[in-house]
C-alpha positions in Angstrom: -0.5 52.9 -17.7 -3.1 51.7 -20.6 -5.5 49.8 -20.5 -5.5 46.0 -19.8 -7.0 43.9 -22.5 -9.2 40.6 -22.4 -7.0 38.1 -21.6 -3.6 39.7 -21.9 -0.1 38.7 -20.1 1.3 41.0 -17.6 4.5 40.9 -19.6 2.4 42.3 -22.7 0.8 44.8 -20.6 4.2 45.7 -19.3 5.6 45.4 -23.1 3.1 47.9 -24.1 3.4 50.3 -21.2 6.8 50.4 -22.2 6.5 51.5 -25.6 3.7 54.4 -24.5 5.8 55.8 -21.8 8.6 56.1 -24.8 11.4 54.7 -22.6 14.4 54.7 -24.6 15.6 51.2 -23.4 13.7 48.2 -21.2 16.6 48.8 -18.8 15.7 52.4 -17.9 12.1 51.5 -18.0 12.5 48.5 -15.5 14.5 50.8 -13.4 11.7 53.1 -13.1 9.0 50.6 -12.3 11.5 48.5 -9.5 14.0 50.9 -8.9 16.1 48.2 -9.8 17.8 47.7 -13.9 18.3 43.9 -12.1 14.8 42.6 -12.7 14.3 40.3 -15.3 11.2 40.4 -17.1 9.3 36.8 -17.5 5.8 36.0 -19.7 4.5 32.8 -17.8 5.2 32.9 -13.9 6.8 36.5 -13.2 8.0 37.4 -9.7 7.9 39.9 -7.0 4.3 40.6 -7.8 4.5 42.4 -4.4 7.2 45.0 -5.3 5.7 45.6 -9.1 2.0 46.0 -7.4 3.8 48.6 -5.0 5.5 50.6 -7.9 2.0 51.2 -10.1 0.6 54.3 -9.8 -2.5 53.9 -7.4 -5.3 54.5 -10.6 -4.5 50.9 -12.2 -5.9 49.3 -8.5 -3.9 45.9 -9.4 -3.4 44.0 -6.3 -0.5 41.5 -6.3 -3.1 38.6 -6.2 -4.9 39.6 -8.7 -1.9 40.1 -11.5 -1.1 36.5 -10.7 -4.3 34.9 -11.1 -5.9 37.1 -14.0 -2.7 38.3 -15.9 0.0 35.6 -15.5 0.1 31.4 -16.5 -0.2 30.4 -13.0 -3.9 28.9 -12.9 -2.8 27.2 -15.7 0.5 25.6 -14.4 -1.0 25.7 -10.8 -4.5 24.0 -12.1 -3.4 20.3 -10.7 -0.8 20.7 -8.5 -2.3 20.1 -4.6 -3.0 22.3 -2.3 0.4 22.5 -0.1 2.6 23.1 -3.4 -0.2 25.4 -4.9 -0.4 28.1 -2.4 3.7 27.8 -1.6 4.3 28.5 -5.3 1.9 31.5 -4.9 3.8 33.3 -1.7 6.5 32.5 -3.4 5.7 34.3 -6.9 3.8 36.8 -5.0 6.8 37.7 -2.3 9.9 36.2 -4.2 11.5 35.1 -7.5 9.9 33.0 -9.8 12.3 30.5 -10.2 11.6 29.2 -6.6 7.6 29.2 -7.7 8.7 26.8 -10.8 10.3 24.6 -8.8 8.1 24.2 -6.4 4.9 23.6 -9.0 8.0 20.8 -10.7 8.4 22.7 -13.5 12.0 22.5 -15.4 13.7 25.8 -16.4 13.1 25.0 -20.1 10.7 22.1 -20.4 7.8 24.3 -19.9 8.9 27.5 -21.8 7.9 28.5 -25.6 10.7 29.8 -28.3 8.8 32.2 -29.6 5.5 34.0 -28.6 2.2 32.4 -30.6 -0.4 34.4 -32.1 -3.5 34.5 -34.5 -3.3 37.1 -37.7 -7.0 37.4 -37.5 -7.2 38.0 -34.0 -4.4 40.2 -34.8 -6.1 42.2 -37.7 -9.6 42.4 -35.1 -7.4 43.7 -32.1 -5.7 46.7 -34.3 -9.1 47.7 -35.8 -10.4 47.6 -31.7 -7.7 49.0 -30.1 -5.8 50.3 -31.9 -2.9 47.5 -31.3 -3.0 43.8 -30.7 -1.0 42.2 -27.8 -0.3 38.6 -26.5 -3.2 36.7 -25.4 -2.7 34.2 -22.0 -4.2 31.3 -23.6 -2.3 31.2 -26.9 1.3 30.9 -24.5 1.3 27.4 -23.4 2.5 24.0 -25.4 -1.5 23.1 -25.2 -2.2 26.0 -27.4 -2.1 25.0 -31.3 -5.0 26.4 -33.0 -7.4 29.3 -32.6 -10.6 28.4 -31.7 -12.3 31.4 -32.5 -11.3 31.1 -36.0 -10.4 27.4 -36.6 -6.8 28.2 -37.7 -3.0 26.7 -36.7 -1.2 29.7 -34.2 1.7 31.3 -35.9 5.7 31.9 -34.2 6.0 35.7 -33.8 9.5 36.8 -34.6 9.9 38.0 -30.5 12.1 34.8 -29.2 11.6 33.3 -26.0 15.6 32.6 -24.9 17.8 33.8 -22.7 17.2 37.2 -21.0 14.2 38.5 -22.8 13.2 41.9 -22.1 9.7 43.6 -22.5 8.6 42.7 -26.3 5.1 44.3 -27.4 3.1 42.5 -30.1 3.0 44.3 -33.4 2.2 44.0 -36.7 5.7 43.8 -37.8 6.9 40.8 -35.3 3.8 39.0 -36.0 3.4 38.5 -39.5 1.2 36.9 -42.3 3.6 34.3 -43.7 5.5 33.4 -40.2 5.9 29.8 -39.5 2.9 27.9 -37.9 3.7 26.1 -34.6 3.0 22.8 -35.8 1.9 21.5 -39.1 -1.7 20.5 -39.6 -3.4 20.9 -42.5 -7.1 18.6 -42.1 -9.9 20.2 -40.9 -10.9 17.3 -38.2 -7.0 17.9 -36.3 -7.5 21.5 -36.2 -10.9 21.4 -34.6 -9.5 19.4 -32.4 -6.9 21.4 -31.4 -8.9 24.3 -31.2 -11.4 22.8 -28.7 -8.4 21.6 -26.4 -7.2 25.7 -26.9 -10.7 26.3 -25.5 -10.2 23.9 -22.4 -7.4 26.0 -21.8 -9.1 29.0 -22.0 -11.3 27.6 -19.3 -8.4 26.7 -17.5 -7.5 29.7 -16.7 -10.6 30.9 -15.8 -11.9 28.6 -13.8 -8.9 26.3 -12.2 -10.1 23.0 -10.8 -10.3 22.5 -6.5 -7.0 21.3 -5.5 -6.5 17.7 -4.9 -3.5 15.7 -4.2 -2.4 13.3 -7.1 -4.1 10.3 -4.9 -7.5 12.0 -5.2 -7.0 13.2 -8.6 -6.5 9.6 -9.7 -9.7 8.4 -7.8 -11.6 11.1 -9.3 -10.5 9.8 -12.5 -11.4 5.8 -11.6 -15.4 6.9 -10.4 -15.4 9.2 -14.0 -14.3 5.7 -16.0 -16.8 3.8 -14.0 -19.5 6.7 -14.8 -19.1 6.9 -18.2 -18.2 3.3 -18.9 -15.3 4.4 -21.1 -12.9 1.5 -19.4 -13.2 -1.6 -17.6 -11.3 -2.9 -15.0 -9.2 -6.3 -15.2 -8.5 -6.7 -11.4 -6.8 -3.4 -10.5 -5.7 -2.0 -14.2 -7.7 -0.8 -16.4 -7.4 -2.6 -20.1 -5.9 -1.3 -23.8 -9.7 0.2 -24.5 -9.0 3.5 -22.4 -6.0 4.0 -24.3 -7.6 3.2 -28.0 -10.5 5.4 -27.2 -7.3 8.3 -26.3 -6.4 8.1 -29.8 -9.8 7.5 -31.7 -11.3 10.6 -29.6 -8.1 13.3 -30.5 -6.2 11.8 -33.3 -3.8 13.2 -35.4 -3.9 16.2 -32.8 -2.0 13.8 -30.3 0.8 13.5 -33.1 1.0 17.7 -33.2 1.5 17.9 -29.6 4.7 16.0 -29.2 6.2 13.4 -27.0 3.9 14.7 -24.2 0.8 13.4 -25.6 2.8 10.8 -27.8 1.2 7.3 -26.5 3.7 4.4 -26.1 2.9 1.3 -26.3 4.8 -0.3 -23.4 4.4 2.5 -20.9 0.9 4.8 -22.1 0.4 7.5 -20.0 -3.9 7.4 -20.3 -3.1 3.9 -18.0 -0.8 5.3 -15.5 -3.0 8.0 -15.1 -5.7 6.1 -14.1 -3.7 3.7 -12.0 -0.8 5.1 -10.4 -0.4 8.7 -8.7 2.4 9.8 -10.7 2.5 13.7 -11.7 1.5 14.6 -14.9 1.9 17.4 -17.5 -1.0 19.7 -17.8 -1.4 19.1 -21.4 -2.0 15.5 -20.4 -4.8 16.1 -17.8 -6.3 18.2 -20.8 -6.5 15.1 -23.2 -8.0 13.4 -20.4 -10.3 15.2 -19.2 -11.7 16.1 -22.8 -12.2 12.6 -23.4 -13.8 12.1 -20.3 -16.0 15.1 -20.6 -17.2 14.0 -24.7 -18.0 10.7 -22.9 -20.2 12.2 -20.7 -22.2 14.5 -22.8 -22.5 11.4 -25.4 -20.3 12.4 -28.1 -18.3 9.6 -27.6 -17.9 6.7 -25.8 -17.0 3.0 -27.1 -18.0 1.0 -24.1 -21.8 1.2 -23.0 -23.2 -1.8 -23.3 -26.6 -0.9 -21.5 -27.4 2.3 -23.7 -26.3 5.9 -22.8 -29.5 6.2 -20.4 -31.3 7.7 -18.2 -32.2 4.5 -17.1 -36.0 3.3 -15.1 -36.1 2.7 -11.6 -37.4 -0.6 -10.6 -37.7 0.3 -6.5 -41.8 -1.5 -6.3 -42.3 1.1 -3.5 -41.6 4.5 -4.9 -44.0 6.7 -7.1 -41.4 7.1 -9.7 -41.2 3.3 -10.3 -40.6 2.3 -13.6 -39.5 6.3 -14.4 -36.1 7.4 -16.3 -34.8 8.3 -12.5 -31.6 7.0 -13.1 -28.6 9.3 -14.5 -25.6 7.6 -14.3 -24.4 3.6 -14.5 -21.4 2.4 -12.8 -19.7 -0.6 -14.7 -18.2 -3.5 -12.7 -17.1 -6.5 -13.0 -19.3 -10.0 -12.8 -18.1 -12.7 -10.9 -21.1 -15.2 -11.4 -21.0 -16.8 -14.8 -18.6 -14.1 -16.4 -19.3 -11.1 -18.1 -19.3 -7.2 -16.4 -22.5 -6.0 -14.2 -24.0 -2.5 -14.8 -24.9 -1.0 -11.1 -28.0 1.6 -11.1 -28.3 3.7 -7.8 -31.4 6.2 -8.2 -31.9 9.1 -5.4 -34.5 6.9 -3.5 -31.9 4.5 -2.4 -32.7 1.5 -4.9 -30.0 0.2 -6.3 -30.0 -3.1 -8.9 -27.9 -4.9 -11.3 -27.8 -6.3 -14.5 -25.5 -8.4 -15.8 -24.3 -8.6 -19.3 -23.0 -11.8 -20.3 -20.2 -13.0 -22.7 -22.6 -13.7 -25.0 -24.2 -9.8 -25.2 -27.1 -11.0 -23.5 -28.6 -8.7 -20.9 -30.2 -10.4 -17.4 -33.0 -9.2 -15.9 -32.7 -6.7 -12.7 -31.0 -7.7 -9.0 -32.1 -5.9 -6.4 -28.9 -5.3 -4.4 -30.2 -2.6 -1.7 -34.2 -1.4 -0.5 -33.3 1.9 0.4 -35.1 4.1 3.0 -38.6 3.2 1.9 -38.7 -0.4 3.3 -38.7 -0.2 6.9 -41.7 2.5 7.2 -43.1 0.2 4.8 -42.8 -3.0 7.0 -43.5 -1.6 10.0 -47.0 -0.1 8.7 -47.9 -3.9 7.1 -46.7 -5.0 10.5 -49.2 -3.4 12.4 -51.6 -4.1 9.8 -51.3 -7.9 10.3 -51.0 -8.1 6.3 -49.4 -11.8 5.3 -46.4 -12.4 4.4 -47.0 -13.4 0.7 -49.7 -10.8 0.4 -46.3 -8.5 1.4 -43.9 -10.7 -0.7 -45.9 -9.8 -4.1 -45.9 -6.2 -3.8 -42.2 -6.2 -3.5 -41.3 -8.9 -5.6 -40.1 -11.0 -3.8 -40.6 -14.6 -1.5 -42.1 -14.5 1.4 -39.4 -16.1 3.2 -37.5 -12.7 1.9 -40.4 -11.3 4.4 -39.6 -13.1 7.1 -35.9 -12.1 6.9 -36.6 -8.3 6.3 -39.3 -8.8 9.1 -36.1 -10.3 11.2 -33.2 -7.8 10.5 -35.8 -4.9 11.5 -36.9 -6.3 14.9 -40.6 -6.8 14.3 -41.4 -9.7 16.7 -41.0 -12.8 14.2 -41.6 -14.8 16.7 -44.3 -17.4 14.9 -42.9 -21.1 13.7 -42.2 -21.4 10.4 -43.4 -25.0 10.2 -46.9 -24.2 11.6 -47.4 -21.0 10.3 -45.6 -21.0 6.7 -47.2 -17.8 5.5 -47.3 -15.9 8.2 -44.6 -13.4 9.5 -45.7 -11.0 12.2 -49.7 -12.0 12.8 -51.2 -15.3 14.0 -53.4 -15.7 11.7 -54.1 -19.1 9.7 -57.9 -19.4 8.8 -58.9 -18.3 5.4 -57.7 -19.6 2.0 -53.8 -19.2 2.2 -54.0 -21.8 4.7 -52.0 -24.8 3.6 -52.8 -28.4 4.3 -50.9 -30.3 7.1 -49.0 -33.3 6.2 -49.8 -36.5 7.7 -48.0 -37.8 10.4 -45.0 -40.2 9.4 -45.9 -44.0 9.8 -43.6 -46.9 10.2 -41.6 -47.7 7.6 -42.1 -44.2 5.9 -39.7 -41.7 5.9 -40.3 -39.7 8.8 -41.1 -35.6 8.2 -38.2 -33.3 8.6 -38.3 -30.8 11.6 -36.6 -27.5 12.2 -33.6 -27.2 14.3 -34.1 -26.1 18.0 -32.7 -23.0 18.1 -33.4 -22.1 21.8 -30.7 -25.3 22.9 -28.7 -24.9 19.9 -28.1 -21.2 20.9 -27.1 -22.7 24.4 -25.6 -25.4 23.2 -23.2 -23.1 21.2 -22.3 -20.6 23.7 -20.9 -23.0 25.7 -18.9 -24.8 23.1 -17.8 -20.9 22.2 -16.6 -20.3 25.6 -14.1 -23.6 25.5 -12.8 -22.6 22.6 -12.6 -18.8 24.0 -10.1 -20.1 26.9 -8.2 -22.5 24.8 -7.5 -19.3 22.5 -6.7 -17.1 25.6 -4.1 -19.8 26.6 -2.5 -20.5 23.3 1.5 -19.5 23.1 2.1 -18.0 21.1 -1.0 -15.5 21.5 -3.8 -15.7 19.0 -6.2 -13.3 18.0 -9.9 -14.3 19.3 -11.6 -13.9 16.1 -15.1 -15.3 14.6 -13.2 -18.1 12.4 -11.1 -19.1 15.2 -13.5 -19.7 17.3 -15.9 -21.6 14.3 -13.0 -23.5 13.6 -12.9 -25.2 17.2 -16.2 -25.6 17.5 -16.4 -26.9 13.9 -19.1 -25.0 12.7 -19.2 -22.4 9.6 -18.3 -18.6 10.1 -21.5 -17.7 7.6 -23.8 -19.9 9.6 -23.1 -18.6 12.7 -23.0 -15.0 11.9 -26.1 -15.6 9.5 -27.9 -16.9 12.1 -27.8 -14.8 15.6 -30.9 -13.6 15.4 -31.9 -16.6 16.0 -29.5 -16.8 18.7 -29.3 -14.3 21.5 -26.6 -16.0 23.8 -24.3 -16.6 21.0 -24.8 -13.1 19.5 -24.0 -12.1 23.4 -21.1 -13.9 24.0 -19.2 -12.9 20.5 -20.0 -9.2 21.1 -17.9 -9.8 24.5 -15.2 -11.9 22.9 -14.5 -11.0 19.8 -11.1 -9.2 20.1 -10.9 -5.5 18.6 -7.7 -4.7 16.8 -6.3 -2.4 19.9 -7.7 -5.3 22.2 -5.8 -7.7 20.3 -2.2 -5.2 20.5 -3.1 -4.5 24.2 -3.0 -8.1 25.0 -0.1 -9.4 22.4 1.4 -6.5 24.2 0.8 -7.8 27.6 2.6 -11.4 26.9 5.7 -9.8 24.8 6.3 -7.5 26.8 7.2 -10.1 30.3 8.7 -12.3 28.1 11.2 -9.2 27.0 11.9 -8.8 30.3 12.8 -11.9 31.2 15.2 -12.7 28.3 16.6 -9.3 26.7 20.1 -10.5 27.2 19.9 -14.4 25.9 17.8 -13.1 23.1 19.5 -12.4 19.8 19.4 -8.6 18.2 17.5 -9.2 15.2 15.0 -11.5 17.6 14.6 -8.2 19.7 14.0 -6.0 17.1 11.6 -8.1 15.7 9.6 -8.5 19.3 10.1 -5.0 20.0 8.1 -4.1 16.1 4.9 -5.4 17.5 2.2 -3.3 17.8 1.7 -1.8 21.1 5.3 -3.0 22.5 7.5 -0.1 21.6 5.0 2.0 22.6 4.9 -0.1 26.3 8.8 0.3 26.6 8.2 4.2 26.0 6.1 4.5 28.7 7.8 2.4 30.7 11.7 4.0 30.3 9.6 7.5 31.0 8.9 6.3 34.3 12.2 5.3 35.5 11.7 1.7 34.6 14.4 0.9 31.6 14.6 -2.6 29.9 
């Protein structure tokens, strides 16, 4: 057998073992490989990979695996198909025929297949004056491949045709000649570049085949690249036209030389449902996108990035690398207060802030939306120091009664009242400068001074008015779920001021941890009241009434249970 050259097609390695063992005809030569004159020949996914790695003379050390992932189109065809489909169209390419392995990647008998093998004159004239003779090169076989990108030319048709029952064709000089007829027509510089770099992704492509995901993850994976790059914005849950301008200004007239599949229509464009739906897509398709995506990344391109193209500084006041270019990536999002979109900076130290750009192209100033990991080790040492609260508030930039909360949510004893002590957070102390002056006391016919609440008997107060409305919910018919705003709504208080508020109260944050009802708590008990009243009334009630009852979470499952035990109803 000779010798396999870079990147060549089993069928041209085939083609040319052909022609150097001198068979007279590909029949006899198929028959002496297979044992079999019944074996078609195919270039992009052959079959019983199995059998042909069996029949090779033990030198060439081609294992069946190997011929389908070095020699054949599969990575290509394979490269975002998942994982379930992927390694059943591999036993069955490996093991059976190759039509089953099309099928089962949802690839049509013709949609997919060339008319003619594609080829490159000067890579022909380098490969004769290597080798000796030139052959058919993987990456040039697919409807992705247009242009040479080794020498920035447009692929010509060979005259070996692609239809019907092809049999072993080796590349010459004399099928594959100067003045053939280019696959597409493209005579500017700036579409054939193109076309030649998204020849190159294909080349990598089948070297390097993505992980395989399922078309739901593949979609996600495009929605966090959109929001990296900031190459599309989100209007609710679809992204807007800019995604699919930014398609066409990025690959121009190369989209026109690839046909319908890359062809953008206006009522339907496939960049959109791409990124919003997790319909299948042609590889040639995932190649556009991804090249756009990847030229957004590296910063030669991008039309949407309205806070520069970064790294950007941190801002966290208690890392070293404050005020640093820690910050790689910014997510875009959208801004609910005042308008506008929000850019969302995460470093590695956990700090992550905002910044809002308003409809006006003003910039805000940095939100702090998260600490990090940093804070806590950091309270608790100022904590034991007795530091106060506003001496703590300055170095991170904030208010002192932003202290006191942190101080709070951590559990670190704030225990000292706010209205005697208004700087302090964890310590007692009051002497000393910070100390403000106490008001006077309120005389008559002055407006007396306002007090804090009493939490301790509000806290009892409310647990009590929470347990009412606890048994007025339990009682209800039909059932209710026990839920935070049912329970405000009796008591006619707010959700947020309750839940904002239990660490202040202990009884309350008690009693809700008890009462609130789970989602299986809430079946199990809807359960136990449907399932009596079923018992009672299976006959009087109407078919469409059972089915209904019977639907409910938990129920069907109860009448399983209970028919397995002898008990039918």
């Amino acid at each position: 057998m000779p010798e396999r050259f870079p990147d060549e097609l089993l069928f041209s390695w085939l083609s040319r073992s052909h022609v150097h063992y001198g068979s007279p005809d590909p029949v006899t030569f198929t028959r002496s490989l297979f044992g079999s004159k019944r074996m078609a020949s195919s270039y992009d996914l052959p079959g019983n990979l199995r059998l042909l790695s069996s029949c090779l003379p033990t030198r060439t050390d081609l294992a069946a695996e190997m011929m389908l992932w070095e020699m054949t189109l599969f990575p290509y065809y394979a490269a975002f198909a998942d994982r379930a489909n992927r390694d059943a169209a591999m036993a069955a390419l490996i093991e059976g025929e190759g039509a089953q392995g099309r099928a089962l990647l949802g690839m049509n008998a013709r949609s997919h297949k060339l008319s003619a093998f594609r080829f490159c004159p000067e890579c022909r004239d380098e490969d004769i004056a290597e080798f000796g003779e030139t052959y058919w090169r993987r990456a040039f076989q697919v409807e992705a491949a247009l242009a040479c990108p080794k020498h920035q030319r447009m692929l010509l048709a060979s005259d070996c045709q692609l239809e019907g029952k092809y049999r072993f064709q080796a590349a010459t000089r004399e099928n594959c000649r100067d003045d053939a007829v280019p696959v597409s027509v493209a005579t500017d510089a700036g579409v054939i570049e193109r076309l030649a770099r998204l020849t190159s992704a294909v080349q990598h492509l089948l070297v390097l085949p993505p992980a395989a995901m399922s078309r739901t993850e593949l979609r996600d994976d495009y929605r966090r690249r959109f929001a990296d790059v900031g190459i599309a914005r989100m209007r609710g849950d679809k992204y807007s036209a800019a995604l699919n301008q930014a398609m066409v200004e990025h690959w121009g007239g190369a989209l026109a030389c690839l046909g319908s599949q890359a062809e953008i229509d206006e009522k339907m464009p496939w960049p959109t449902r791409m990124a919003t739906s997790s319909y299948g897509h042609s590889v040639v398709r995932h190649l556009l996108l991804r090249g756009l995506l990847d030229a957004a990344q590296d910063g030669r391109f991008g039309r949407d990035r309205p806070f520069g193209n970064g790294p950007w500084n941190c801002e966290n006041p208690l890392a070293e690398h404050r005020g640093q270019p820690t910050i790689p990536t910014c997510k875009l999002g959208r801004s609910y207060a005042g308008g506008g979109r929000a850019g969302i900076f995460e470093c590695c130290c956990g700090y992550v802030y905002t910044r809002r750009l308003m409809p006006d192209g003003s910039i805000k100033q940095p939100a702090r939306q998260s600490w990090g990991p940093l804070l806590e080790p950091y309270l608790r040492e100022c904590a034991s120091n007795g530091l106060d609260a506003s001496v703590v508030a300055v170095r991170l930039g904030c208010t002192p009664k932003t202290v006191r909360s942190l101080a709070a949510y951590y559990n670190l004893g704030t225990s000292v009242s706010r209205q005697v002590y208004r700087n302090s957070w964890v310590s007692t102390y009051v002497d000393g400068p910070r100390r403000r002056k106490s008001k006077p006391p309120a005389t008559d016919g002055k407006k007396p001074v306002k007090r804090g609440r009493d939490w301790g008997a509000f806290d009892s107060d409310l647990a009590v008015r929470l347990a009412a409305a606890n048994a007025e919910i339990l009682s209800a018919d039909p059932p209710i779920r026990v839920t935070l705003e049912a329970l405000a709504a009796r008591v006619e208080e707010w959700p947020a001021a309750i839940s904002g508020n239990l660490h202040r109260m202990p009884q309350v944050a008690e009693f809700l941890r008890v009462a609130i009802e789970t989602k299986l708590g809430w079946d199990t008990r809807r359960a136990q009241m449907i399932v009596p009243f079923l018992r009672a009334n299976w006959d009087s009630l109407m078919k469409l009434e059972r089915l209904r009852l019977l639907n409910s979470p938990g129920v069907r499952q109860r009448r399983a249970m209970d028919r397995a035990s002898g008990d039918p109803w």
